[in-house]
N, C-alpha and C positions, 0 to 999 in steps of 0.2 A: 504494500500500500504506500502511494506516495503521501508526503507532508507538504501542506502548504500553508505558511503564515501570512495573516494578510493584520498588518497592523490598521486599529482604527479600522475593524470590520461590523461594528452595529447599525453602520447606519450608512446611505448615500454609497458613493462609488465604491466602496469596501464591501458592503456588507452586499448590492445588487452583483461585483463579482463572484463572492463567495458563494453565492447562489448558484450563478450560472457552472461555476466549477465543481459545484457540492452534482452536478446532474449527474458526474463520472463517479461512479462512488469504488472507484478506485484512489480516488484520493477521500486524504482524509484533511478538513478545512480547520485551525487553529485560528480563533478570532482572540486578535490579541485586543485588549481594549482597556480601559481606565474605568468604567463606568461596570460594575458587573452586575446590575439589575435590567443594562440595555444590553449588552453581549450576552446574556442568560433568554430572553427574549428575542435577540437574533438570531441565537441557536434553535429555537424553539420552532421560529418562522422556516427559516432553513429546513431543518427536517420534516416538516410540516408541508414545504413547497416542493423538495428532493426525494423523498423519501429514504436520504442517506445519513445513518446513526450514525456517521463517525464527523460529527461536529464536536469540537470541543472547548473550549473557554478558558484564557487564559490572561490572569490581572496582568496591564503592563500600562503603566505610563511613560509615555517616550520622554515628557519634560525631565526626568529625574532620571540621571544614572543611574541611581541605586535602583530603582525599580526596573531600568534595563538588566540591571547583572541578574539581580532575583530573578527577575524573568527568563534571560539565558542560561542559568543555572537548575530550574528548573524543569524548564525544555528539555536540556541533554540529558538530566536524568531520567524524562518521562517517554521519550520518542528516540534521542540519540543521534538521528539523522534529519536533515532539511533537502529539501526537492526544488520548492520554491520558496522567496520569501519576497513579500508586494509589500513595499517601505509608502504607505499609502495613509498614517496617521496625519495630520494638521490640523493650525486652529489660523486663525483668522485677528490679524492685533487691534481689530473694529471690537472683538468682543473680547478681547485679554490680553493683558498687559502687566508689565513691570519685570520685577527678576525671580528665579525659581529659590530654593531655599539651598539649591548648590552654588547660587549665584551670576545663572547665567540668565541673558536675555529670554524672556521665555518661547519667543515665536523662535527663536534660532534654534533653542532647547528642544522646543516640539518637534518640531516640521524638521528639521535636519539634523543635528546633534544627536540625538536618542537615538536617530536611523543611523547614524555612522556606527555610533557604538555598539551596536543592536547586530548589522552585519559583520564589526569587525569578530565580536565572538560568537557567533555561529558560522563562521568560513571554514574551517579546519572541518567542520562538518558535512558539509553540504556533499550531498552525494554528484556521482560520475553524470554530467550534463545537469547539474545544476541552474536552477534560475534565480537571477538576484534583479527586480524592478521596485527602479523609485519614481513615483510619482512624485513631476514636477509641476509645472504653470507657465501657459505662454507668457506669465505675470513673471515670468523670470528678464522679461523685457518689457519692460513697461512704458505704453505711450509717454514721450522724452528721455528714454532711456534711462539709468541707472552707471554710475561708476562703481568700483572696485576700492572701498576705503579699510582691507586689510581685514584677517579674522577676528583679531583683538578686540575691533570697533564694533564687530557685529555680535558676537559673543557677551562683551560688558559694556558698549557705549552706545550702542542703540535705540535706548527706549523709547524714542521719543521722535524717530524717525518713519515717515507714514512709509517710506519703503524696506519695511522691517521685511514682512511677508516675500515680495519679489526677491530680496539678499536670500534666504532663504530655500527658496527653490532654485538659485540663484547654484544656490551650494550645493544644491542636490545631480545635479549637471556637473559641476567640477567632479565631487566624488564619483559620480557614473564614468568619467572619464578616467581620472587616474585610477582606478580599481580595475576598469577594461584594461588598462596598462600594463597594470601588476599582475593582473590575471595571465594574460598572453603569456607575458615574459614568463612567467612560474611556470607557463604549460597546464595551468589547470585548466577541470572540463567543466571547468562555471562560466556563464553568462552573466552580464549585467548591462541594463538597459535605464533608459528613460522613458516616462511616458507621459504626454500633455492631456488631461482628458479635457479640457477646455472648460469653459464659462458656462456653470452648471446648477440656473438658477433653482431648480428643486430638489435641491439636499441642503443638510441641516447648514452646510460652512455656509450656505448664501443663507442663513437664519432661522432655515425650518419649514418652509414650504416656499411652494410656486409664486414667486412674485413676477406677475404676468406681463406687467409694465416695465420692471427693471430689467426683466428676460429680453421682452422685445424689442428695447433700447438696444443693449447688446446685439443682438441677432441682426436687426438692419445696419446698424451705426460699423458694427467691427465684427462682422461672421467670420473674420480667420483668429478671431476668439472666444468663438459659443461654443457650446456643443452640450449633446444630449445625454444624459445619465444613461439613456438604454444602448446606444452604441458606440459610448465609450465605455461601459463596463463590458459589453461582449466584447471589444477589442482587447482590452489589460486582461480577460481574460484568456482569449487568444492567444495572445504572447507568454503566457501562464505558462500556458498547456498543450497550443497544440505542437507538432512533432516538425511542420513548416520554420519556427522560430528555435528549434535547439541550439543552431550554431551562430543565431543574429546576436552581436555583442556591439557597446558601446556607441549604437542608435538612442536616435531619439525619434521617438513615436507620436506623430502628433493628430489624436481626436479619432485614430483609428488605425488599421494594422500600419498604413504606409509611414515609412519615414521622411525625414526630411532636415535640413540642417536647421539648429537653436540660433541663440545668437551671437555675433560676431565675439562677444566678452566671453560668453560663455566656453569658447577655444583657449582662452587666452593659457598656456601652461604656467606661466610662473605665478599665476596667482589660484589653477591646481595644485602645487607645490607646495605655495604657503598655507592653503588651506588646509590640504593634508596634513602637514607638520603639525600646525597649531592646533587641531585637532586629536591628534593623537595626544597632544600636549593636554590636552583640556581632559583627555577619557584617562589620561595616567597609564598610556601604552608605551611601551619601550617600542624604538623602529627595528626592524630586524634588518 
């Protein structure tokens, strides 16, 4: 039976993948989540829609190392092995804000930081054709762009900057790239991808329901950044699972299976480099 973790699966793009993937119940679907009376209830719906018992529930807040190591200490005791893992949790700095209680910026902590650390120890694991997707945001470029003011800034000087969110995804894109790097180079048989699912006004991150006038703003104003919960979760599913994407690495997937290239910063290598570093620096990993 394969594993797949889909962090931040109760609800919205998360949870509509884990559906569509729960249909093969040859896998078994690990919804890792923060909230365990809505991940218990997603479970519930899941099997309920699939007819596959091998759902399982698993606390994990990505804001908080500690609750990532709990959580990958956990895992390996209980399963051992990863198949896939959909780096898919975020929050939104419209509705949260300030620093975590480990001290980091919290949208940085969420959305990316937790996903770093979260992969780096489950890798040693990941079985032969592995899959490793982050979900990012074509908000990782954002109308008038965004510059590169270092990890340090994004990590503790942030707070207060409205493009907290795009750094963020921002980052999710570097690490997709330097990890397809290191991946090659090591010869491992893991994959690692991006995926944009686009501007997605009826899930909870846009508030909690269909807001039909902010939707349609979007949808005529800037359509190569809408996109629909239902075929952008059949596509991250897709890339999941099916047997077409084994050997796709270090793409970026945008609003459905095809690729295409992010944005021009998003290449840029010395500021994957610095990221990288200072991240390992932040999760308290030696570099090998």
């Amino acid at each position: 039976m394969k594993n797949v973790i889909i962090t931040g699966a109760n609800s919205g793009l998360g949870f509509e993948t884990a559906k569509k993937i729960a249909k093969n119940k040859d896998y078994r679907l690990i919804l890792a989540c923060r909230n365990d009376v809505k991940a218990a209830q997603a479970k519930a719906n899941i099997i309920d829609a699939t007819g596959n018992d091998n759902i399982v529930t698993m606390k994990l807040d990505t804001s908080l190392l500690s609750s990532v190591r709990a959580f990958a200490d956990n895992y390996i005791k209980e399963y051992g092995t990863v198949d896939v893992l959909i780096n898919n949790a975020g929050i939104s700095p419209m509705r949260e804000s300030g620093t975590t209680a480990e001290g980091f910026e919290v949208v940085f902590a969420t959305n990316y930081l937790g996903h770093f650390l979260l992969t780096q120890l489950l890798l040693s694991r990941f079985s032969h054709g592995g899959r490793i997707i982050n979900v990012t945001s074509d908000m990782h470029n954002p109308p008038g762009g965004i510059k590169w003011n270092g990890a340090e800034y994004l990590a503790h000087e942030a707070l207060n900057d409205r493009q907290r969110y795009a750094y963020s995804k921002l980052c999710l894109i570097y690490f997709t790239h330097k990890l397809d790097e290191i991946l090659k180079s090591q010869e491992m048989a893991v994959t690692v991808n991006s995926f944009n699912p686009g501007f997605m006004a009826a899930t909870n991150f846009s508030g909690g329901h269909a807001d039909k006038a902010r939707s349609l703003v979007v949808k005529t104003t800037m359509p190569d950044r809408y996109g629909e919960l239902e075929s952008s979760s059949d596509a991250l599913a897709q890339i999941a699972a099916d047997d077409r994407f084994a050997e796709v690495s270090g793409a970026y997937f945008d609003r459905s299976i095809n690729t295409k290239r992010s944005s021009e910063l998003s290449y840029n290598k010395e500021n994957q480099e610095e990221l990288w570093a200072k991240s390992l620096e932040f999760c308290g990993i030696e570099e090998n």
